[in-house]
C-alpha positions in Angstrom: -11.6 123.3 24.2 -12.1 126.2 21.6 -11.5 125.0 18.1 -10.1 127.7 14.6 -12.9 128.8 13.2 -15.8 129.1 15.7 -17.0 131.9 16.7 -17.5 133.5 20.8 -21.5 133.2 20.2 -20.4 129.6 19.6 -17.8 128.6 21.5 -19.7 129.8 24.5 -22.6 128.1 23.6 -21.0 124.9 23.7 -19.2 125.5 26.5 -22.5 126.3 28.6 -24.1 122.9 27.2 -21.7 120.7 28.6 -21.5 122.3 32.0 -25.0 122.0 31.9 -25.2 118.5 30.7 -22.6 117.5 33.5 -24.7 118.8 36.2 -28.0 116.9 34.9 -26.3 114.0 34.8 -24.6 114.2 38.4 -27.8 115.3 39.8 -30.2 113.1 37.8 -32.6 116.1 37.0 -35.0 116.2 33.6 -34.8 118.8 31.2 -37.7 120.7 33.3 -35.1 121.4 35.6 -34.3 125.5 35.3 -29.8 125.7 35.1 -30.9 128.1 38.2 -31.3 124.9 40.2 -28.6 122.4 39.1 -26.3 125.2 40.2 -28.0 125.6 43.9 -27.7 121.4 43.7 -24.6 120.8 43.3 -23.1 123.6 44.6 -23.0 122.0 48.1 -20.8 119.2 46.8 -18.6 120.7 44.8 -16.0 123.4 45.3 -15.7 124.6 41.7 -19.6 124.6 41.5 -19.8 126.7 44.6 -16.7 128.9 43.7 -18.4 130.1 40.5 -22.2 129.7 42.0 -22.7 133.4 40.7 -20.9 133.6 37.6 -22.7 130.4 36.5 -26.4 132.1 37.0 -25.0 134.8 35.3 -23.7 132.7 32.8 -27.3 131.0 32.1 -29.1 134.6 31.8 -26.3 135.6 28.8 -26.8 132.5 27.0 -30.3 132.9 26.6 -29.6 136.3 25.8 -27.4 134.6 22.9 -29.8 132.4 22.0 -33.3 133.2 20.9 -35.5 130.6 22.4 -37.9 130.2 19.6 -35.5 130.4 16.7 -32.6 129.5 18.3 -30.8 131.9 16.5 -27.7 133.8 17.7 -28.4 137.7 18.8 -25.8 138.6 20.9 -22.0 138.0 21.3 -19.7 137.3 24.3 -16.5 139.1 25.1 -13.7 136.8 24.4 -12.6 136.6 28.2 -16.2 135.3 29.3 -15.2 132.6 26.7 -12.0 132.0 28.2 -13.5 131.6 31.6 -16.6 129.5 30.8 -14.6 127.3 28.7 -12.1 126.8 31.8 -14.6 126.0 34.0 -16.0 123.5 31.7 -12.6 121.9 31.5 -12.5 121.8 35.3 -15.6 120.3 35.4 -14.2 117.8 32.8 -10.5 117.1 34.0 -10.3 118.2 37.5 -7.2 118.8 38.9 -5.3 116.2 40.5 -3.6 117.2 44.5 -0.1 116.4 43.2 -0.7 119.0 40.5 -1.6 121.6 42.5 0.5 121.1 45.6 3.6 119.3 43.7 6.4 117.0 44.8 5.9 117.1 49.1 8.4 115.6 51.1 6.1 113.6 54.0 8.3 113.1 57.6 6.5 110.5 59.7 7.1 109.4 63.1 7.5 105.7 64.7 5.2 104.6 67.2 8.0 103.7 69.2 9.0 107.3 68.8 10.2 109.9 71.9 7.4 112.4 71.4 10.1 114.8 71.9 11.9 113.7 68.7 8.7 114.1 66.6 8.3 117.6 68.1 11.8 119.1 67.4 11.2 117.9 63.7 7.8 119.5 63.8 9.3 122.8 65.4 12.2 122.7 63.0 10.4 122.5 60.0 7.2 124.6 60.8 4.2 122.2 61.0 1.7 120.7 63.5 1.2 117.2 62.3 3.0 114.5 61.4 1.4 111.1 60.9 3.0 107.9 62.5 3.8 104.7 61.3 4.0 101.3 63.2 6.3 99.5 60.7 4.7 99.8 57.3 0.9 100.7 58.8 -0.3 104.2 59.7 -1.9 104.7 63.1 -3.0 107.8 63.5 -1.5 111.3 63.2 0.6 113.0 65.8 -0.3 117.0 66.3 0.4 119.7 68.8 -3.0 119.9 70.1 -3.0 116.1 70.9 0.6 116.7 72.7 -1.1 119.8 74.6 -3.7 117.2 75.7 -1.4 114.7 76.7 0.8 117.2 79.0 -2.6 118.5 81.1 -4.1 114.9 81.4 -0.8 114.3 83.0 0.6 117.3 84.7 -1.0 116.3 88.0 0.6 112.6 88.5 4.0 112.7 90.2 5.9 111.5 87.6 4.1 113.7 85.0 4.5 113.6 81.2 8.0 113.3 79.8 9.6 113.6 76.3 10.6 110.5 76.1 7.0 109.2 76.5 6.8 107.1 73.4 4.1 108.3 70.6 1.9 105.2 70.6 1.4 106.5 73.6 0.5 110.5 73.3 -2.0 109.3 70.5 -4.6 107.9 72.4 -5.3 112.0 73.8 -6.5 113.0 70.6 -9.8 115.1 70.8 -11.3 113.0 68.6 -9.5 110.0 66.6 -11.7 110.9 63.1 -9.2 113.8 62.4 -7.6 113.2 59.7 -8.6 111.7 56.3 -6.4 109.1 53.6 -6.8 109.6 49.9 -5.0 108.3 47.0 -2.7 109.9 44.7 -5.4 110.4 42.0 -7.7 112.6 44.6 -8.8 115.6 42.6 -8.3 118.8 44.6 -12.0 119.2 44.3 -12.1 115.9 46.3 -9.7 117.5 49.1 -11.9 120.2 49.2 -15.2 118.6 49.9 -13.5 116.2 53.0 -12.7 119.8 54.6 -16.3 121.4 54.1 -18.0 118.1 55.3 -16.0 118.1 58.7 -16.9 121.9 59.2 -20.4 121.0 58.0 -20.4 118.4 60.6 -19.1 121.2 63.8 -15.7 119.1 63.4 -11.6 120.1 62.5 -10.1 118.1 59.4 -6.2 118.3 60.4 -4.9 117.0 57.2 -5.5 114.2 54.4 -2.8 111.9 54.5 -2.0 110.8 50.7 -0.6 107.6 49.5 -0.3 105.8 46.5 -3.8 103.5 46.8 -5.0 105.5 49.7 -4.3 102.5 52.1 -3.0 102.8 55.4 0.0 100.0 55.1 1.4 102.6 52.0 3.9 105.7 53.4 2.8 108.8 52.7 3.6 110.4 49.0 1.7 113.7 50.6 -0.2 115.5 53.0 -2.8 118.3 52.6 -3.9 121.0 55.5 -6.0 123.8 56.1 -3.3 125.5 55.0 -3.3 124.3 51.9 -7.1 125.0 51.3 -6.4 128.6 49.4 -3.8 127.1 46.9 -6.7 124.5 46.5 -9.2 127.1 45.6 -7.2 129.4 43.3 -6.7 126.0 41.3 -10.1 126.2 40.8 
């Protein structure tokens, strides 16, 4: 944080240190490691890293622009909105952002096992969304989209009887895709955090539906929150 008295030469400075001295320490790199590098590192773990890739290279050739390297004296001086902005980053970097910050007080509607399906669809319809995660008593057991409903109406559209509404939902579920779609964090996931469970899935050819958060992060705890894709852009601007 910028403190009276210090000038932009300093104040960026300082700021630059301790971004660089995070990223040594997360990636265990010596000092013969160029800022060039702990940049390209990290980047592929961390959002904010990645977000600001450029302006952190750009960053490293104006410090030493600042700083003569032999006397270590200052030559140059920052505009005060590159001071602003490194010295937000670094305070990222520092404090990350919490999800509950960024995406506020959520109102979660879950499903019974022993739910209709068709009950759990009107509420989804109703209110605009394409998941809901379902509850057997006080544990979670999976997570109830349309695509897995889609599933469950093809895989039975050829019986006579074929797929019904009133099917109950323990009983849709077992037509996900895959059953590794969706993720459970606690309410002290940083939205960095969110952000890296959505680029490992793509990373890994798969579809994150949503991250499921509760108070601990354990599946016997009901929902406080729920992140989707569709939350991914309010997740980056926070960053």
């Amino acid at each position: 944080m910028p403190s009276v008295g210090r000038d932009n030469a300093t104040r960026f400075v300082d700021a630059f240190h301790a971004i660089e001295q995070n990223l040594r320490r997360r990636t265990n790199a010596g000092p013969d490691v160029r800022f060039y590098r702990l940049v390209d590192l990290t980047a592929p773990k961390d959002a904010l890293i990645a977000r600001h890739q450029v302006d952190l290279k750009e960053w490293a050739d104006l410090r030493n622009a600042i700083v003569h390297e032999k006397t270590r004296r200052l030559i140059a001086r920052p505009f005060a909105g590159t001071v602003r902005e490194i010295e937000r980053v670094e305070e990222l970097l520092r404090r990350p952002p919490f999800l509950r910050q960024v995406l506020g007080r959520q109102r979660v509607r879950v499903a019974e096992a022993g739910d209709p399906v068709g009950s759990a669809l009107k509420v989804m319809y109703d209110h605009r969304f394409s998941q809901m995660p379902v509850y057997s008593g006080e544990r979670l057991i999976g997570l109830l989209t349309t695509e897995t409903f889609a599933r469950f109406v093809a895989a039975l559209s050829s019986e006579a009887a074929g797929p019904t509404l009133s099917t109950p939902i323990a009983e849709v579920l077992p037509y996900e895709e895959d059953p590794r779609h969706y993720e459970i964090a606690p309410r002290s996931a940083t939205t960095m955090e969110a952000l890296a469970l959505f680029d490992a899935y793509e990373a890994d050819g798969k579809y994150l539906d949503a991250i499921i958060v509760t108070r601990t992060g354990r599946r016997t705890e009901r929902p406080t929150g729920i992140v989707t894709v569709f939350d991914v852009p309010k997740l980056q601007a926070s960053l």
